[in-house]
C-alpha positions in Angstrom: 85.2 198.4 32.5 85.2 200.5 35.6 88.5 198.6 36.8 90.4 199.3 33.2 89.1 202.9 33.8 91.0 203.2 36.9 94.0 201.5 35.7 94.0 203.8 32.8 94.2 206.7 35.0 97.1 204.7 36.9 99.0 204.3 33.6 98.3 208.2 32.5 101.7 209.0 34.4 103.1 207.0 31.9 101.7 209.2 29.3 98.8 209.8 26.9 99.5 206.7 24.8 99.9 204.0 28.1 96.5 205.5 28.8 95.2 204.3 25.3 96.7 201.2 25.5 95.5 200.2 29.0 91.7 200.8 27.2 92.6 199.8 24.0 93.4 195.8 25.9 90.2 196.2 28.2 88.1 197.0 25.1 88.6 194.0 23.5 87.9 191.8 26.4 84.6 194.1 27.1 83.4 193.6 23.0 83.9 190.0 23.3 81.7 189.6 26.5 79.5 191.8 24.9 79.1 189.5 22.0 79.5 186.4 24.1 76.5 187.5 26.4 74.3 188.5 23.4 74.6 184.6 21.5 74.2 182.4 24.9 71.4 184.6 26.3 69.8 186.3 23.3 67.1 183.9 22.3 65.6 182.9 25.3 64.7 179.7 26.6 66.4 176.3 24.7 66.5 172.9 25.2 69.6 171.9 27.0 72.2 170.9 24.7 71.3 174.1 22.6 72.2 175.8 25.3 75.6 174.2 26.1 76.3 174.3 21.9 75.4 178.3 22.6 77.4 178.5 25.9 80.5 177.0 24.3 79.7 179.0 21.0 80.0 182.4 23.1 83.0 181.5 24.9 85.0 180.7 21.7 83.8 183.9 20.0 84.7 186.3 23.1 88.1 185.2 23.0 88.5 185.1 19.3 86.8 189.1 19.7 89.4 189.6 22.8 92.7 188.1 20.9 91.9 190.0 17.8 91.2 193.0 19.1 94.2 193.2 21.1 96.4 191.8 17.9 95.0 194.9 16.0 95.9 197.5 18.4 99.6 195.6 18.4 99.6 195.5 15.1 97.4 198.6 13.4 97.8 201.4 16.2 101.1 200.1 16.9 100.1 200.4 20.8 102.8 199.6 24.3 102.1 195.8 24.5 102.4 196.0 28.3 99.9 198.7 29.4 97.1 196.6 26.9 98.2 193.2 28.5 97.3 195.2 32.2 94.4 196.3 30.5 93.7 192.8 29.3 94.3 190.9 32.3 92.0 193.5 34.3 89.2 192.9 32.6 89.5 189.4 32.0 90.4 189.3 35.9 87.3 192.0 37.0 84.6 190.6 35.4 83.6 187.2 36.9 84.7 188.9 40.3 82.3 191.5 40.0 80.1 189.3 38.4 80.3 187.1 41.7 80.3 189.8 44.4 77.4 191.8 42.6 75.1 189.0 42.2 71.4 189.5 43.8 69.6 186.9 45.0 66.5 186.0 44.1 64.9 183.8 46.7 
């Protein structure tokens, strides 16, 4: 979220609303991870193919969080499509990078 937060702040010389935007498209990607991280991990310990049948559950539902999300602040809030799509695309782009560079290991 920390990269949609700076982008935000990027698009703010385009106004209040790019701002918003840029946040709004970021949010939806963050509440779908969210969720998706909450069904694959949030019962502990499975037998295998409940956790693939969890792992593939969570994927769909973050991006059917993500697209609907972003369809409602096109739609509802009547929000810039191209500051959300950065938005989007950051988050979507930032999180298995920092994901990847911030692992620990644990040797």
């Amino acid at each position: 979220m920390a990269v949609v937060l700076v982008l935000a702040l990027a698009f703010l010389v385009k106004g209040k609303v790019a701002a918003v935007a840029v946040l709004a498209g970021g949010a939806g990607v963050v509440l779908g991870q969210a969720l998706a991280t909450q069904v694959a991990l949030g019962r502990g310990v499975v037998a295998a193919r409940a956790a693939f049948f969890r792992l593939v559950l969570a994927t769909l539902l973050k991006w059917v969080v993500a697209i609907l999300f972003f369809a409602a602040a096109l739609v509802v809030w009547r929000l810039a499509p191209l500051p959300m799509l950065a938005g989007f695309v950051a988050a979507v782009v930032a999180y298995p990078l920092g994901f990847n560079f911030l692992r620990q290991d644990r040797t």
